[in-house]
Structures are given as structure tokens and as C-alpha cells.
C-alpha positions, 0 to 999 in steps of 0.5 A, a space after each residue: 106528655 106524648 111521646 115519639 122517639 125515632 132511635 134507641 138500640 135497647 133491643 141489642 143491649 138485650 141481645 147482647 147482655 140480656 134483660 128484657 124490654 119490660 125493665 132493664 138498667 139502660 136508658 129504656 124500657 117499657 114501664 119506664 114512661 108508663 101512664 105519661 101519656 102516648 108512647 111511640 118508639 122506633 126500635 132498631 135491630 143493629 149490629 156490628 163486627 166489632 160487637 159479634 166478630 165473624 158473625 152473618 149481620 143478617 143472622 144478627 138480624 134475624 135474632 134480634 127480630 125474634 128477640 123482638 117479638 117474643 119480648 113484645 108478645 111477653 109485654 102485651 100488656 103494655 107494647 104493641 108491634 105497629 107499622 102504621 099511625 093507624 095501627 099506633 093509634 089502636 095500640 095508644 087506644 088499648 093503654 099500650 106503647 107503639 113499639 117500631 121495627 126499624 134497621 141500623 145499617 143495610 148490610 144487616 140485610 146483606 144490602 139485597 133488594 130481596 131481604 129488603 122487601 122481607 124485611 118489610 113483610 117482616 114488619 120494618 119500616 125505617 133503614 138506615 142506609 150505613 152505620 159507620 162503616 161503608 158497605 155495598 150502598 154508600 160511604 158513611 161519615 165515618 168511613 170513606 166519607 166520600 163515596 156516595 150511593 152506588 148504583 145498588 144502593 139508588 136501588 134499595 133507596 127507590 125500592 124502599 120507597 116503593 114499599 113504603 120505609 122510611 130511608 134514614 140517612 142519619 151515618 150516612 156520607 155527605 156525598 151520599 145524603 145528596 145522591 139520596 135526596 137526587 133518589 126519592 120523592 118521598 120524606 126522609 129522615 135523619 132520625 138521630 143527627 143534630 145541627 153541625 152549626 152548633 157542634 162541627 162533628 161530621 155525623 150531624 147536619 149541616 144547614 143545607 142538609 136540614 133544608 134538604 130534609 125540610 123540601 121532602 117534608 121529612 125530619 131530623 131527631 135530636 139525638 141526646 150523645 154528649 159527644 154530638 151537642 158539645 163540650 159538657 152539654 146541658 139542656 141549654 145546649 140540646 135547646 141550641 140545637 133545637 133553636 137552629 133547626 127552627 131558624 132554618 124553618 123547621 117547625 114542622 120538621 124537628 123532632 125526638 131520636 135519643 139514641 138510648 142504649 147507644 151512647 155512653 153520655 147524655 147531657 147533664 141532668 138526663 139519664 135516660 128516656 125518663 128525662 125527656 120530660 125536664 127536657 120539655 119543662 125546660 123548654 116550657 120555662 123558656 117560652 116554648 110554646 105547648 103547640 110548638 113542643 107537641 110538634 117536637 116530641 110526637 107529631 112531626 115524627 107521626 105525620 112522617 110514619 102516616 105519610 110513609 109507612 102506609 103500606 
């Protein structure tokens, strides 16, 4: 099955306690979905003071990019570094995974509008506006939950859609979603949050946010942390997510974000990316449709990344 995922934090687990992308013991790595057909991943580089106390999130930031480059040049064999579906498709042509660059938290960026648009040079197409805690831009949904956009960070909204990244508002504040969707004219994406309707927790999407995603044409990734699906969840509870977000008219609008090597616990019968696969033959024994499942695991999130990421 073809396959584009929108979040993993592999790149700081390595950062972090070493290993390489190649293979590690977390929830991802490159050999691990090998020759089980297309491969995209939005790789983030993320870092918080809890992780690297006193340290420039922007030298964090800086590391981790590096990290990133010189793991994939290391990998050539089996990843290539993309910024377009165009470029994705040439990798998937090689035999290759369509390794992503995207950022988890503006304040890795210092929330300037200068090393944005570095960043993009640098390759990053999708930024999350906050991780949990507030910075220049917004309150998140954990921390000042009610403070929305500040004025620098309607700028950094439009000027990510300038350059062509994807604003991703999974984190952010509710306040702030709307001051986003008031912002752009371009799809946004929550690239791992699931439906508040099934499970009440603040850093999933209510029905009228999924609808506000669906009117800029954008996508929200199911994201597979337990404590985001429910009480000891299974694949019918990921599967209870996903039925939500098709009754709001979101066919074209669901799509894959796991999370990987971001969370503590996974729904029973998932250990990692590996698992995607009984996921979908779970859905397939419940008459999901392959045209439909195709839709969830890679296109939706591909037809974005072409629309978007074209710059």
C-alpha cells in the first residue's frame, strides 16, 4: 500500500539518543516500510526546553537540519530529500521514500519572518505554528489557550503562504485556528489532531474546525497517541475517528499523521509505522473501499503538498 504520512519526530529521537534513519527501535525507520509500495514522510525537526534546557531552539534547529541531510545523504539508497510531489514522484521512480522537512513549533525559528523564508530555502515546507507552549505567534492548546494570532504571526501565516508551506495548525489555540483560517487563502492542514467529537481532548478538532479545513481544501492526519483516541483504543476507535471525519464530508479531506517517535502509546495491535498496513486491512474487512483508503493513507495528503509546496 502506498503511503503519506504527515508527522513523525524520528529525526529528534536521534538527535537526541542517537541511531540513524536507516534503523532505530522507535516507530520508524527507512527499511522498515521497504518495497511496500510509495513512501512519503514529513519529517520534523523539534525541540523543546524541556528536552535541551538553555538551549537556542534555532541552534536546535540547526542541528537537527544537519542531522537530517547528512542521514539521508548516508541513505541515498533508499530516501531522497523532496519539496514538491514532483520531486516525490522522481524519488518513488528511483525505488526511493519521499523524505519531507517540515518544522514542529515557529519559535525553532525565532518566529522571524527572516529565518522563515531561510528555512524554506533550506528546504522546509510545512511549520507548525506552536508546539505546547505559547510563543510570539499564538497561544496553543495547552497554554494560554486563549490568545490567538498576534499581529507577527498573521505575518508569518501570510508569508508562509507566499512561499509556498504548508501552515500547520495542529497545537494551536482554538482562538487561533480561526485567526489562521481569517489569514490564508490557501489549504491548511492539521497534520496530526483527531476528531474532539470522539474523544474531548483540546488538541483535537472539533466538527467545525475539520469543516473549516475542508473549505481551504487542506487535511487533517490522524494521529495514532492513545491519549488522543480514547480509553484503551483499538482500530475500531482510529476507525471511529476516521468515520467522523468522512460524516463531516471529509473524503477528500482525511488523511495519515502518526505521530511516530512522538508518543508513548499507540492503539492495541500498533507498534509502529510498520502496522499502518493492519490498519488498512482493518478497514478493508470493514468495507472501506480501496478507492476511499487510497484516498486516506497518500493521495489527500499529495494533492495538498502539489497544491501548496510548488514553489
Amino acid at each position: 500500500m502506498d503511503l503519506f504520512d504527515g508527522h513523525c519526530d524520528t529525526i529528534l529521537r536521534c538527535y537526541l539518543h542517537g541511531g540513524g534513519l536507516r534503523r532505530q527501535e522507535g516507530h520508524l525507520d527507512l527499511e522498515r516500510r521497504r518495497g511496500r509500495g510509495r513512501w512519503a514522510q514529513f519529517f520534523a525537526a523539534f525541540g523543546s526546553p524541556e528536552d535541551m534546557p538553555g538551549r537556542s531552539l534555532w541552534e536546535v534547529f540547526l542541528e537537527e537540519y544537519a542531522l537530517f541531510r547528512s542521514e539521508l545523504d548516508a541513505n541515498a539508497d533508499l530516501a531522497e530529500f523532496c519539496r514538491t510531489g514532483a520531486e516525490a514522484e522522481a524519488a518513488f521512480a528511483a525505488g526511493k521514500t519521499a523524505a519531507f522537512l517540515s518544522v514542529e513549533g515557529a519559535e525553532l525559528l525565532d518566529c522571524d519572518l527572516d529565518k522563515l523564508r531561510l528555512a524554506h530555502r533550506m528546504g522546509v515546507r510545512a511549520v507548525n505554528i506552536t508546539w505546547n507552549h505559547p510563543n510570539a505567534l499564538s497561544g496553543t492548546n495547552a497554554e494560554e489557550k486563549d490568545r490567538g494570532l498576534s499581529e507577527r504571526g498573521r505575518a508569518f501565516v501570510r508569508t508562509m503562504g507566499e512561499l509556498g508551506m504548508l501552515v500547520d495548525v495542529s497545537h494551536l489555540s482554538d482562538p487561533g485556528f480561526w485567526d489562521v483560517m481569517e489569514v490564508t487563502d490557501r489549504p491548511v492542514v492539521a497534520t496530526h489532531s483527531n476528531a474532539r467529537a470522539v474523544f474531548p481532548d483540546p488538541r483535537n478538532l472539533t466538527d467545525a474546525q475539520f469543516t473549516a479545513i475542508i473549505n481551504t481544501n487542506g487535511v487533517a492526519g490522524l494521529n495514532m497517541y492513545a491519549g488522543f483516541l480514547g480509553e484503551d483504543p483499538d482500530f475500531d476507535t482510529v476507525t471511529s475517528h476516521l468515520e467522523h471525519f468522512l460524516a463531516l464530508g471529509g473524503e477528500d479531506h482525511v488523511a495519515m499523521g502518526g505521530d511516530w517517535d512522538g508518543i508513548t502509546r499507540m492503539p492495541r495491535g500498533m507498534q509502529g509505522i510498520q502496522d499502518v498496513e493492519k490498519l488498512c486491512e482493518h478497514l478493508l474487512r470493514r468495507n472501506y473501499s480501496e478507492g476511499l483508503l487510497e484516498k486516506v493513507f497518500y493521495s489527500n495528503l499529495m494533492r495538498v503538498v502539489n497544491e501548496v509546496c510548488n514553489m
